[in-house]
PyMOL Python script that loads the backbone (N, CA, C, O; Angstrom):
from pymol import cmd

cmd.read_pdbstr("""\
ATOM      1  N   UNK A   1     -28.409-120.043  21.075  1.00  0.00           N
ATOM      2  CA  UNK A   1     -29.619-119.368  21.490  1.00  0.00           C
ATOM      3  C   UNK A   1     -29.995-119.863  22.879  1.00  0.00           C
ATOM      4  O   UNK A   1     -29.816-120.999  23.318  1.00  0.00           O
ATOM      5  N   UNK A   2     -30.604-118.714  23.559  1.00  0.00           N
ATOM      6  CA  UNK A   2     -30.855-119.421  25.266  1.00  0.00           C
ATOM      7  C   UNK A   2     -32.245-120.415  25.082  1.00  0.00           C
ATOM      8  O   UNK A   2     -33.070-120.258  24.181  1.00  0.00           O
ATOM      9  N   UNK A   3     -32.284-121.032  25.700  1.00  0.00           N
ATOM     10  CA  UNK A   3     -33.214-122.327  26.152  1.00  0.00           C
ATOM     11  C   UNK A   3     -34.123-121.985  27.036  1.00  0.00           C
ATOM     12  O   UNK A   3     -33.780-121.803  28.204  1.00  0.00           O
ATOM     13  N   UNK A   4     -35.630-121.816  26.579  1.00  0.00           N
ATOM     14  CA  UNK A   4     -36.304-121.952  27.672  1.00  0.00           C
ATOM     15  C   UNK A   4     -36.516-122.893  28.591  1.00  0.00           C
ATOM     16  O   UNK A   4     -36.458-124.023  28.104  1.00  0.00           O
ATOM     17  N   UNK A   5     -36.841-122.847  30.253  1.00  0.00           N
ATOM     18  CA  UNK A   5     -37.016-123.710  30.964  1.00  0.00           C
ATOM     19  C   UNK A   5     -37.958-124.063  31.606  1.00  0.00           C
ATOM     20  O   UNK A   5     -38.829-123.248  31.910  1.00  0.00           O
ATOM     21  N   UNK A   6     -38.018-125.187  31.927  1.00  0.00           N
ATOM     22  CA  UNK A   6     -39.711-125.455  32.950  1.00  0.00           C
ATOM     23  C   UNK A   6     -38.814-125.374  34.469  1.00  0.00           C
ATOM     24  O   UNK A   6     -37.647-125.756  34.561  1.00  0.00           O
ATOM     25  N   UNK A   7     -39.429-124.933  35.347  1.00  0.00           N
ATOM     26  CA  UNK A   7     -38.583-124.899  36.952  1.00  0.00           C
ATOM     27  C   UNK A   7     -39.800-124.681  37.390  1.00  0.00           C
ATOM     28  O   UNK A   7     -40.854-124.276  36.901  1.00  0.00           O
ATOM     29  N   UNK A   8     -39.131-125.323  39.240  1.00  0.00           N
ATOM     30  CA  UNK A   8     -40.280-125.233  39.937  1.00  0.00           C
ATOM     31  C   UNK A   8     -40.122-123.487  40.164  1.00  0.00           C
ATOM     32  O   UNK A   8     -39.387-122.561  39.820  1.00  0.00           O
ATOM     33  N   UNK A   9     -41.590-123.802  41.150  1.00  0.00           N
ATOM     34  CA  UNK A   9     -42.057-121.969  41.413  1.00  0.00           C
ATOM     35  C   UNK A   9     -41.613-122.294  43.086  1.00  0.00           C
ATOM     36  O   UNK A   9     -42.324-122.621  44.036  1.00  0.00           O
ATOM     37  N   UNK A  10     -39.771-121.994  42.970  1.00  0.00           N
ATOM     38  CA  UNK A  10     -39.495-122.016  44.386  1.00  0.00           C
ATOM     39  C   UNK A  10     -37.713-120.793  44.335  1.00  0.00           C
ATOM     40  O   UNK A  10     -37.009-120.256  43.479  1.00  0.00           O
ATOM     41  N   UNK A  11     -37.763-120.922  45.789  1.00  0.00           N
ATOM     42  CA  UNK A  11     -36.567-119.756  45.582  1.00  0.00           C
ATOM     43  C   UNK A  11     -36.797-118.422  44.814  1.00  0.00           C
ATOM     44  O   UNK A  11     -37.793-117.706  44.722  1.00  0.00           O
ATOM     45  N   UNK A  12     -35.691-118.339  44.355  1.00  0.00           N
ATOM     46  CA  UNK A  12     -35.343-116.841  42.956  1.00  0.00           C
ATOM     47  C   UNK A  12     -35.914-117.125  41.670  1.00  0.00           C
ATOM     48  O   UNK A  12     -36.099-116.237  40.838  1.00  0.00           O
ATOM     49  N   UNK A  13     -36.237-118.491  41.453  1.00  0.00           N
ATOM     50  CA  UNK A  13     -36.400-118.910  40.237  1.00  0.00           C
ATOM     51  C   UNK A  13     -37.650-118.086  39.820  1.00  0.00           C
ATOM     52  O   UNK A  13     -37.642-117.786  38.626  1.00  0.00           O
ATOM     53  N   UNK A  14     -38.535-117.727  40.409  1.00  0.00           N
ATOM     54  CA  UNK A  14     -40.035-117.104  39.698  1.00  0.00           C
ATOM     55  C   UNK A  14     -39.327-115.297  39.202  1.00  0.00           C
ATOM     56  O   UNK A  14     -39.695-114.753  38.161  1.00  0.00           O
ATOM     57  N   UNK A  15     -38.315-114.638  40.177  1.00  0.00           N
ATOM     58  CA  UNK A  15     -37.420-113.597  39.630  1.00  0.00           C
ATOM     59  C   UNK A  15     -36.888-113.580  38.408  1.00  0.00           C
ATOM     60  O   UNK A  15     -37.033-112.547  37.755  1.00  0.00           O
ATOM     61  N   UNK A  16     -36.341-114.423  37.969  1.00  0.00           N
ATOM     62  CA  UNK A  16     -35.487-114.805  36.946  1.00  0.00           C
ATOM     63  C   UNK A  16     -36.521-115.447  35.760  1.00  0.00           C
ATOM     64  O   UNK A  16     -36.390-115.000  34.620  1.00  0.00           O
ATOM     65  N   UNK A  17     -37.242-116.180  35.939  1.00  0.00           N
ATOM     66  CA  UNK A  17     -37.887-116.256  34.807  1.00  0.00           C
ATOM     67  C   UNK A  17     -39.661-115.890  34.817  1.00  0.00           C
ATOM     68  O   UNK A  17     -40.467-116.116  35.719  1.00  0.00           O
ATOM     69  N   UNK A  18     -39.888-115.259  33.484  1.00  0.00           N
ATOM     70  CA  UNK A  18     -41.058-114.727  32.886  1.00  0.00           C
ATOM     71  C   UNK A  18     -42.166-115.954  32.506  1.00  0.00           C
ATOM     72  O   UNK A  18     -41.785-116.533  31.489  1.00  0.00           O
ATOM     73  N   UNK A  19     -43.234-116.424  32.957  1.00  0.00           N
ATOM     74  CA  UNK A  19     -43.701-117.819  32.952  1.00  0.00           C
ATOM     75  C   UNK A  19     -44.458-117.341  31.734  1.00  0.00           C
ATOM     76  O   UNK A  19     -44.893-116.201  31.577  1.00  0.00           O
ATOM     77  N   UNK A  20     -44.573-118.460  30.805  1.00  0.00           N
ATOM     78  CA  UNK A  20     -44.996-118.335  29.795  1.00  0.00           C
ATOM     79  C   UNK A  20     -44.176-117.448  28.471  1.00  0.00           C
ATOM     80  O   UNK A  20     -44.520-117.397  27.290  1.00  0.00           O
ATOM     81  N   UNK A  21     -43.334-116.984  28.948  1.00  0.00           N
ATOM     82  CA  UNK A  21     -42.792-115.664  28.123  1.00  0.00           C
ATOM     83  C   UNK A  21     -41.091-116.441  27.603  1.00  0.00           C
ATOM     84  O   UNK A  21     -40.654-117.005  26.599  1.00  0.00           O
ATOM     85  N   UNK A  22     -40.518-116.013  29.076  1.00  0.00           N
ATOM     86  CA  UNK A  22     -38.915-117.453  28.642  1.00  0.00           C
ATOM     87  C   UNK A  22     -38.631-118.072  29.288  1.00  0.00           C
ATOM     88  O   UNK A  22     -37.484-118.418  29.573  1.00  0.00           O
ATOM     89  N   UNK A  23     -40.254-118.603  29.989  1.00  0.00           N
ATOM     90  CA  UNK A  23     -39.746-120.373  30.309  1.00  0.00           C
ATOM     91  C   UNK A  23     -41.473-120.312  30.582  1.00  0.00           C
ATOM     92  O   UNK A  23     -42.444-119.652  30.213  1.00  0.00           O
ATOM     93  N   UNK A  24     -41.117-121.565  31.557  1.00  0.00           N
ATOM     94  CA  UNK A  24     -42.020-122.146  32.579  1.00  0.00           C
ATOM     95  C   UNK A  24     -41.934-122.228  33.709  1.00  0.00           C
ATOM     96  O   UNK A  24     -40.852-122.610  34.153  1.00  0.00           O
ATOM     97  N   UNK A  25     -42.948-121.930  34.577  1.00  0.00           N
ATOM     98  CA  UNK A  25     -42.775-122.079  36.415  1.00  0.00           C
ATOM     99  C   UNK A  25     -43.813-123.272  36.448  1.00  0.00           C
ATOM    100  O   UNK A  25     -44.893-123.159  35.869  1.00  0.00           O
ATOM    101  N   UNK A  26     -43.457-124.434  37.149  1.00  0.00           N
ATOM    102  CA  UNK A  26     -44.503-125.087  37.739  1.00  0.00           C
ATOM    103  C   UNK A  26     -44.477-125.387  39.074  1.00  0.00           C
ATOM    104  O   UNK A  26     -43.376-125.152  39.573  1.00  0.00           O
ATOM    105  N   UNK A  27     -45.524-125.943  40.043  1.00  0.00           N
ATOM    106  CA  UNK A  27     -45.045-125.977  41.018  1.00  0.00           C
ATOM    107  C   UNK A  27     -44.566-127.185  41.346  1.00  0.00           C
ATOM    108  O   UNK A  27     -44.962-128.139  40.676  1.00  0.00           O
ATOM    109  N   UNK A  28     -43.330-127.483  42.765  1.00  0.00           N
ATOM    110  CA  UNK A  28     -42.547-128.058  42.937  1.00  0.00           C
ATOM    111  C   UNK A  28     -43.306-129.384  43.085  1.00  0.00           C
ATOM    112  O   UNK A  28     -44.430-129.469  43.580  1.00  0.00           O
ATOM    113  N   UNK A  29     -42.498-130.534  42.553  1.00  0.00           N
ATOM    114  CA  UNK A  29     -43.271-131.925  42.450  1.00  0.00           C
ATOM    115  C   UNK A  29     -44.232-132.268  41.261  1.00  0.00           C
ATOM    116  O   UNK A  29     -44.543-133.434  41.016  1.00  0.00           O
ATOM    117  N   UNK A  30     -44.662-131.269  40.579  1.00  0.00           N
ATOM    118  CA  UNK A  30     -45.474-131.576  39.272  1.00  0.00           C
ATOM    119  C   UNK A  30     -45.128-131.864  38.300  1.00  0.00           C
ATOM    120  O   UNK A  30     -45.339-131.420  37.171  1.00  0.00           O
ATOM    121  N   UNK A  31     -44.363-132.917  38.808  1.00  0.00           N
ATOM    122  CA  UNK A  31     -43.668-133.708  37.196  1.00  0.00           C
ATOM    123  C   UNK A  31     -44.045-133.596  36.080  1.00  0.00           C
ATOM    124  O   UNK A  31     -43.500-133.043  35.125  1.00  0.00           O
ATOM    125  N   UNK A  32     -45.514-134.401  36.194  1.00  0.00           N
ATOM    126  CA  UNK A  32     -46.141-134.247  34.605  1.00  0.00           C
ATOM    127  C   UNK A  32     -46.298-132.658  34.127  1.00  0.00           C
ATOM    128  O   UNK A  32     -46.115-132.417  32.934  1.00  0.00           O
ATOM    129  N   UNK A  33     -46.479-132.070  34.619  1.00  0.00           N
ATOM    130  CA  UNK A  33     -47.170-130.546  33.862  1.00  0.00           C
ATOM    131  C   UNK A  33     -45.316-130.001  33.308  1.00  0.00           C
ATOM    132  O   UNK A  33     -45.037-129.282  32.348  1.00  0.00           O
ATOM    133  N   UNK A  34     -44.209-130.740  34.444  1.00  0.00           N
ATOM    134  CA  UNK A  34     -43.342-130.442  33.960  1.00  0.00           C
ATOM    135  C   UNK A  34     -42.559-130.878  32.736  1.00  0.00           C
ATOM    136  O   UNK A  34     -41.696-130.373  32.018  1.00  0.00           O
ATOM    137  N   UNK A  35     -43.249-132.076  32.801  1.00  0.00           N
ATOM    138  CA  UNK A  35     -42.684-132.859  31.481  1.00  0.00           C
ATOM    139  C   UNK A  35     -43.707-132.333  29.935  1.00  0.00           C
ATOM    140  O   UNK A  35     -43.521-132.410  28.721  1.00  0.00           O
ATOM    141  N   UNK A  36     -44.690-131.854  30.729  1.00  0.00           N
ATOM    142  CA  UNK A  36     -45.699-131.527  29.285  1.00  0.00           C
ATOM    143  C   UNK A  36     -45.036-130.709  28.780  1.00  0.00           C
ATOM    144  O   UNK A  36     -44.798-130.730  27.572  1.00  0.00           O
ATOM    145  N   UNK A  37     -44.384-129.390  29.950  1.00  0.00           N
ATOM    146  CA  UNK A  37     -44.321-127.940  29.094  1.00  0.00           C
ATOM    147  C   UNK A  37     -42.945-128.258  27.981  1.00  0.00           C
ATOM    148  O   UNK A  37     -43.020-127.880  26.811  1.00  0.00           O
ATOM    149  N   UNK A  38     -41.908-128.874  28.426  1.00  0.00           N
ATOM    150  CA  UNK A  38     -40.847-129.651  27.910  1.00  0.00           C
ATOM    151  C   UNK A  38     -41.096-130.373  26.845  1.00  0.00           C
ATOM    152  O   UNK A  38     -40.111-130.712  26.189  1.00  0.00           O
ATOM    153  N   UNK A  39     -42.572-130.846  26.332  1.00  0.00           N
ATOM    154  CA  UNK A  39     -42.887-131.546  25.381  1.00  0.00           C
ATOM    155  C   UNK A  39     -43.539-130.661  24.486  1.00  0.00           C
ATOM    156  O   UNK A  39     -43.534-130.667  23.255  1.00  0.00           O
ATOM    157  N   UNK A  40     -44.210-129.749  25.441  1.00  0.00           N
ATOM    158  CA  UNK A  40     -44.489-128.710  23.957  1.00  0.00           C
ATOM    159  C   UNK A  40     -43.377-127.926  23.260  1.00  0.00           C
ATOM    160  O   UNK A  40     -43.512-127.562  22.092  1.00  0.00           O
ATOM    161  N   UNK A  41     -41.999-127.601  24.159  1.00  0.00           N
ATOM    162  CA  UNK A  41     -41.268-126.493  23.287  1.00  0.00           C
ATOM    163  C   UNK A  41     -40.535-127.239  22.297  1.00  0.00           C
ATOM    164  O   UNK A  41     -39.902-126.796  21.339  1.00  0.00           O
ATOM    165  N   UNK A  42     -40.784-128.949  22.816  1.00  0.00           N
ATOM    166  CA  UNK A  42     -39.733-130.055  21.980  1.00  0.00           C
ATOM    167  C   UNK A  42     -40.825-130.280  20.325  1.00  0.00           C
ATOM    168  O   UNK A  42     -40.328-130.527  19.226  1.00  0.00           O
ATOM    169  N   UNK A  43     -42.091-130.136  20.551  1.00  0.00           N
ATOM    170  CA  UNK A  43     -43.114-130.057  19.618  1.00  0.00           C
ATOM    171  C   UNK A  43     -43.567-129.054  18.952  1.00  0.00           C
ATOM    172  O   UNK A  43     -44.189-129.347  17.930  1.00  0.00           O
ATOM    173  N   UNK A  44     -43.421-127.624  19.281  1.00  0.00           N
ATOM    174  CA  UNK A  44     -44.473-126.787  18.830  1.00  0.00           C
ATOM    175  C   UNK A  44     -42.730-125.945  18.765  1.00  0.00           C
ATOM    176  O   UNK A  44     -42.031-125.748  19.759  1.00  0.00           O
ATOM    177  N   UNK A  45     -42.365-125.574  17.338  1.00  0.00           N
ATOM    178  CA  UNK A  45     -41.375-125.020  17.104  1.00  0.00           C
ATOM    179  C   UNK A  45     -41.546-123.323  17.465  1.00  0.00           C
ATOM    180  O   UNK A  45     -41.022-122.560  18.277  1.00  0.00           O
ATOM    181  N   UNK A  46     -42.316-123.230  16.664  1.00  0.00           N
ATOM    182  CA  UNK A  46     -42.984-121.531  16.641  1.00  0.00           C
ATOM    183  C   UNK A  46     -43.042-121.043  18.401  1.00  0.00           C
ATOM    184  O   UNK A  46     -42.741-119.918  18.801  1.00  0.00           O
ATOM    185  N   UNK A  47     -43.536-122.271  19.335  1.00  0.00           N
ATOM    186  CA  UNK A  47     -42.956-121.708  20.912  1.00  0.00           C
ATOM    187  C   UNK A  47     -41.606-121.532  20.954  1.00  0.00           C
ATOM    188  O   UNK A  47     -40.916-120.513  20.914  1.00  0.00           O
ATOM    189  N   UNK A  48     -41.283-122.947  21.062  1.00  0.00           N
ATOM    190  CA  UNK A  48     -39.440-122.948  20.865  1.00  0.00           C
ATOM    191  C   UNK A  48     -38.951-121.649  20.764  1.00  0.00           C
ATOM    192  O   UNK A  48     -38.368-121.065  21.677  1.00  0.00           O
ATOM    193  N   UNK A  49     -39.227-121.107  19.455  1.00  0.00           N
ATOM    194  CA  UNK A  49     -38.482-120.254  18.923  1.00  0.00           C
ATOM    195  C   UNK A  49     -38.773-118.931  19.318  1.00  0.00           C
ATOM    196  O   UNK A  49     -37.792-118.190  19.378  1.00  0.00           O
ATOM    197  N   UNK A  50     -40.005-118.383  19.637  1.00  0.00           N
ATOM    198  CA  UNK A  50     -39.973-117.510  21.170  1.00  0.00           C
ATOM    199  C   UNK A  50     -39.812-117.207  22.133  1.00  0.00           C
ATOM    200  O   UNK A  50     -39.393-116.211  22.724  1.00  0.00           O
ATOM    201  N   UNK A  51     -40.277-118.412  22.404  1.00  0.00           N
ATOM    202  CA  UNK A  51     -39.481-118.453  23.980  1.00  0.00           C
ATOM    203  C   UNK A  51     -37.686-118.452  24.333  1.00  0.00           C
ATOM    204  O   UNK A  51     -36.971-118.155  25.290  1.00  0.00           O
ATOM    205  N   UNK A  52     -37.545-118.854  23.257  1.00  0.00           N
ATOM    206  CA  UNK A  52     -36.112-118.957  23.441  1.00  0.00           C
ATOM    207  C   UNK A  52     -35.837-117.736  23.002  1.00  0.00           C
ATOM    208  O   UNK A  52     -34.978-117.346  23.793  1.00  0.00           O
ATOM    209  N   UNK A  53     -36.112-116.531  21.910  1.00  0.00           N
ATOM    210  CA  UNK A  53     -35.323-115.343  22.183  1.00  0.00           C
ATOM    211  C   UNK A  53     -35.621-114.569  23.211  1.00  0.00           C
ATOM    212  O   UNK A  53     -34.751-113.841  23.689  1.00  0.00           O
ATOM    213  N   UNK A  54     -37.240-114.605  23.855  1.00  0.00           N
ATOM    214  CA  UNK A  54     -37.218-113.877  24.874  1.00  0.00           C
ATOM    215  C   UNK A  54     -36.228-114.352  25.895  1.00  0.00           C
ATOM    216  O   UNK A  54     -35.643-113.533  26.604  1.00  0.00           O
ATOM    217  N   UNK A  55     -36.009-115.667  26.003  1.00  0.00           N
ATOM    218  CA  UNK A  55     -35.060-115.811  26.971  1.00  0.00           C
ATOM    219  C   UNK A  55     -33.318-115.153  26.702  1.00  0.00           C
ATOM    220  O   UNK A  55     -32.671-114.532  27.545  1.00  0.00           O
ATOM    221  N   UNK A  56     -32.921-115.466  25.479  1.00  0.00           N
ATOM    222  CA  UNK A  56     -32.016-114.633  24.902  1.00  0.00           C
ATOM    223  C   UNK A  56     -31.595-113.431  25.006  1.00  0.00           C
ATOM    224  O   UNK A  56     -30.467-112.964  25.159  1.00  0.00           O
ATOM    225  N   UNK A  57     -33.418-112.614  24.828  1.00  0.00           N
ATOM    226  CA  UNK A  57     -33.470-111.448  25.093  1.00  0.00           C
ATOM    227  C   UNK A  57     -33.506-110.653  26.422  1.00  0.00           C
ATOM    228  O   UNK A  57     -33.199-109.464  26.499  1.00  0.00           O
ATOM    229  N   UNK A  58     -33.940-111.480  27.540  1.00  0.00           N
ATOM    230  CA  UNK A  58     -33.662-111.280  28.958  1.00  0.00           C
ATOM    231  C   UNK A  58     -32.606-111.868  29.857  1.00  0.00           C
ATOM    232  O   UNK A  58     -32.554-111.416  31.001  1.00  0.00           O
ATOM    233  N   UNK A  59     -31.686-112.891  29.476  1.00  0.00           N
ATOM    234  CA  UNK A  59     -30.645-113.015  29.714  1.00  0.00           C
ATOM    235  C   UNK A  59     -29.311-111.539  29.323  1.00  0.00           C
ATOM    236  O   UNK A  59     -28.414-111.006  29.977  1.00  0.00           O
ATOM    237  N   UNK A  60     -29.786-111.396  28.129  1.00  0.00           N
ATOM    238  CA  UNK A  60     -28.694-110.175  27.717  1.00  0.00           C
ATOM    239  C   UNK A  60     -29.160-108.881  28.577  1.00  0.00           C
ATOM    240  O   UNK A  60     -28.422-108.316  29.384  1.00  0.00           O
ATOM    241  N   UNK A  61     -30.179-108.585  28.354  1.00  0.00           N
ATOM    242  CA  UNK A  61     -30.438-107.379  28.656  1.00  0.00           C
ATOM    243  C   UNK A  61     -30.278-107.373  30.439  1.00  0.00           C
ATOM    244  O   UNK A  61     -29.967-106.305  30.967  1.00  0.00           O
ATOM    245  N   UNK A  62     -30.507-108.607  31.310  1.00  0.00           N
ATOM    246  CA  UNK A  62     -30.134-108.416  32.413  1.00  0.00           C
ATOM    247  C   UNK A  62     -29.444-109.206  33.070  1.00  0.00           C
ATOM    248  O   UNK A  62     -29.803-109.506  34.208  1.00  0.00           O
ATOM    249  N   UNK A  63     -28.295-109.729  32.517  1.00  0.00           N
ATOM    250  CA  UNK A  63     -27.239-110.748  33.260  1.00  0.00           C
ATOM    251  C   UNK A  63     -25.915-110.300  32.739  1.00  0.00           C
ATOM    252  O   UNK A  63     -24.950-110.446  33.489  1.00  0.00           O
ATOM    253  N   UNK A  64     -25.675-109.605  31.179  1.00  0.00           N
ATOM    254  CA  UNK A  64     -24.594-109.635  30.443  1.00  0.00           C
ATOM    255  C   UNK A  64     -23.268-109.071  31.130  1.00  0.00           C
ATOM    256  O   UNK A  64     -23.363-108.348  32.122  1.00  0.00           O
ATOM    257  N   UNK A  65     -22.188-109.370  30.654  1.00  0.00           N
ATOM    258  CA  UNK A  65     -21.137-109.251  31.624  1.00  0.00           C
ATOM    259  C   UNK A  65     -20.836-107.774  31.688  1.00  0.00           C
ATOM    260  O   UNK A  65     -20.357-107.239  32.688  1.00  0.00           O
ATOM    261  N   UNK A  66     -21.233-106.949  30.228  1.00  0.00           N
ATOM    262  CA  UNK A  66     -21.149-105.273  30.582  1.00  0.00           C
ATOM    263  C   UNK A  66     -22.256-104.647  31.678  1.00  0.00           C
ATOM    264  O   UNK A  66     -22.317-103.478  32.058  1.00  0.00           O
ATOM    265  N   UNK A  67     -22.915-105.511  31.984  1.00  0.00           N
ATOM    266  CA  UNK A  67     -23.822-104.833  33.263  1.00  0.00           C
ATOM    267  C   UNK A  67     -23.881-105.338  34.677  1.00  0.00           C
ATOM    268  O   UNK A  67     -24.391-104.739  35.624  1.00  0.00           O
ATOM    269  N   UNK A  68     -23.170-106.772  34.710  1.00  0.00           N
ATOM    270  CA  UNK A  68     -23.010-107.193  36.175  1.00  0.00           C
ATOM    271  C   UNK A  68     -21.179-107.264  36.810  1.00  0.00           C
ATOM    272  O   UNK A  68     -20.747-107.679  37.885  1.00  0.00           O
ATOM    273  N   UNK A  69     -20.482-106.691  35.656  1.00  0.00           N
ATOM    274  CA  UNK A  69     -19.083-106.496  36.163  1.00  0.00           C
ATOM    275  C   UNK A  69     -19.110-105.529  36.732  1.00  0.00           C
ATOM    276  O   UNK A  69     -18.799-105.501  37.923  1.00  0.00           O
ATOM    277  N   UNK A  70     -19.507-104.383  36.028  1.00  0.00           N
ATOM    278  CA  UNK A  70     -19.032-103.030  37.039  1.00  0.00           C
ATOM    279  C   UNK A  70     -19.869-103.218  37.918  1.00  0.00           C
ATOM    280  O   UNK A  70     -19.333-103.010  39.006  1.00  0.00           O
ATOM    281  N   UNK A  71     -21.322-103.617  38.065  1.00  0.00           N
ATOM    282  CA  UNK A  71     -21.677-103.551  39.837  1.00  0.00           C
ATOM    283  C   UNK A  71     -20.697-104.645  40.804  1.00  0.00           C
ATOM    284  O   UNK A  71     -20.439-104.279  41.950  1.00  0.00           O
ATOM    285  N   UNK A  72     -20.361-105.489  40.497  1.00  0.00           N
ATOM    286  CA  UNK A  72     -19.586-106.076  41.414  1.00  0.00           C
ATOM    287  C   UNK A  72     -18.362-105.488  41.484  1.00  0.00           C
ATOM    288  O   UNK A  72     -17.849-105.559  42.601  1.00  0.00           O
ATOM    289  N   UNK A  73     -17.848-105.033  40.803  1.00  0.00           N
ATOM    290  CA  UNK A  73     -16.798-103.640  40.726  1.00  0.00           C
ATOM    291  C   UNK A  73     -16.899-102.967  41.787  1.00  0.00           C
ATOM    292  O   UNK A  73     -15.925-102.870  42.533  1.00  0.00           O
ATOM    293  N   UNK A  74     -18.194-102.312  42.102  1.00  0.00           N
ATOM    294  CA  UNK A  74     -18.415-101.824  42.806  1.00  0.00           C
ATOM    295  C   UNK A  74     -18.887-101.689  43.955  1.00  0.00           C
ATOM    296  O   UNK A  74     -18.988-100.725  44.713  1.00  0.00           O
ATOM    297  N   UNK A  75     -19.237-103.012  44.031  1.00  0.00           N
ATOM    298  CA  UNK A  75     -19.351-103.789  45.160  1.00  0.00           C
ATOM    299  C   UNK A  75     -18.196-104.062  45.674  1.00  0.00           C
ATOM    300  O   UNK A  75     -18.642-104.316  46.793  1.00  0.00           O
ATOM    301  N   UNK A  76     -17.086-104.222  45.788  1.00  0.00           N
ATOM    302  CA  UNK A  76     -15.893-104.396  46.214  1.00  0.00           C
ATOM    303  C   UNK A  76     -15.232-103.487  46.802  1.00  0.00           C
ATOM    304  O   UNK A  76     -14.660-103.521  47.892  1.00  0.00           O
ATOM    305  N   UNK A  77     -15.375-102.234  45.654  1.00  0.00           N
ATOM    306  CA  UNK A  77     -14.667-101.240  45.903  1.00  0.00           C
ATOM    307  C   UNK A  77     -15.456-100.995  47.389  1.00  0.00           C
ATOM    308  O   UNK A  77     -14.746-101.103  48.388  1.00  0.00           O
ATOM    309  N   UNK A  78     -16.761-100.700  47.561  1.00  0.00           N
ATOM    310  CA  UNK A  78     -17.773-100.348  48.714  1.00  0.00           C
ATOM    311  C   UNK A  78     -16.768-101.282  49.844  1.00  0.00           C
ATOM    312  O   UNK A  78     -15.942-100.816  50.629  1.00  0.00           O
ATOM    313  N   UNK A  79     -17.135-102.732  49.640  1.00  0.00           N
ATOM    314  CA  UNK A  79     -16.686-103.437  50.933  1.00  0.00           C
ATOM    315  C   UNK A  79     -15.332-103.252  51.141  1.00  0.00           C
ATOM    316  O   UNK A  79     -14.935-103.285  52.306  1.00  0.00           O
ATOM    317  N   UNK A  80     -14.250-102.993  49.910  1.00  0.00           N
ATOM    318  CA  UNK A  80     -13.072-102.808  51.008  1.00  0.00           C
ATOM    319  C   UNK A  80     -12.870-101.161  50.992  1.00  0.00           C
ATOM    320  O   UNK A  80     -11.725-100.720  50.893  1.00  0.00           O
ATOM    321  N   UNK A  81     -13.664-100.529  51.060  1.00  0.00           N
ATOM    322  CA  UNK A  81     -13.316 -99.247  51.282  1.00  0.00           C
ATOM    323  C   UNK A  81     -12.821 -98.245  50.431  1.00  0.00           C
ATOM    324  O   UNK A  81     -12.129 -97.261  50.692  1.00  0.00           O
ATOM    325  N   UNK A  82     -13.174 -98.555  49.627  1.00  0.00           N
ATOM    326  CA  UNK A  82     -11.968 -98.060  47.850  1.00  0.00           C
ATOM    327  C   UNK A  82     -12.490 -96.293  47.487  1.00  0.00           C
ATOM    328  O   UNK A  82     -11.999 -95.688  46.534  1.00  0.00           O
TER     329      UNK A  82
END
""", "prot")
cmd.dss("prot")
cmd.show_as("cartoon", "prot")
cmd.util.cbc("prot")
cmd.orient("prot")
């Protein structure tokens, strides 16, 4: 099952994950709030266990290999001219 995460709120990372939903964003350097959210999904199962299918559930639905092969498929074909 996918793992929710605590990450900072920097780069792509706020793209990729749903705060509160399948993970956590905190901001960069906030250790503690980062170590809390990490202590609640390690404590409070019933999060755990949501958060982690939404993450499950948004990993599949937008990373899975039947939906990012053929665009890079096709991405190729584009750059070398195909």
């Amino acid at each position: 099952m996918a793992c929710p995460r605590s990450e900072p709120r920097v780069g792509g990372v706020p793209e990729l994950i749903d705060d509160g939903v399948d993970g956590f964003l905190e901001h960069v350097g906030d250790v503690s709030a980062q170590a809390a959210r990490v202590v609640s999904l390690l404590t409070d199962e019933e999060l755990y266990n949501r958060m982690s299918a939404a993450a499950r559930h948004a990993a599949e639905l937008h990373y899975s290999t039947a939906l990012i092969i053929p665009q890079y498929e096709q991405y190729y074909r584009e750059v070398c001219g195909l």
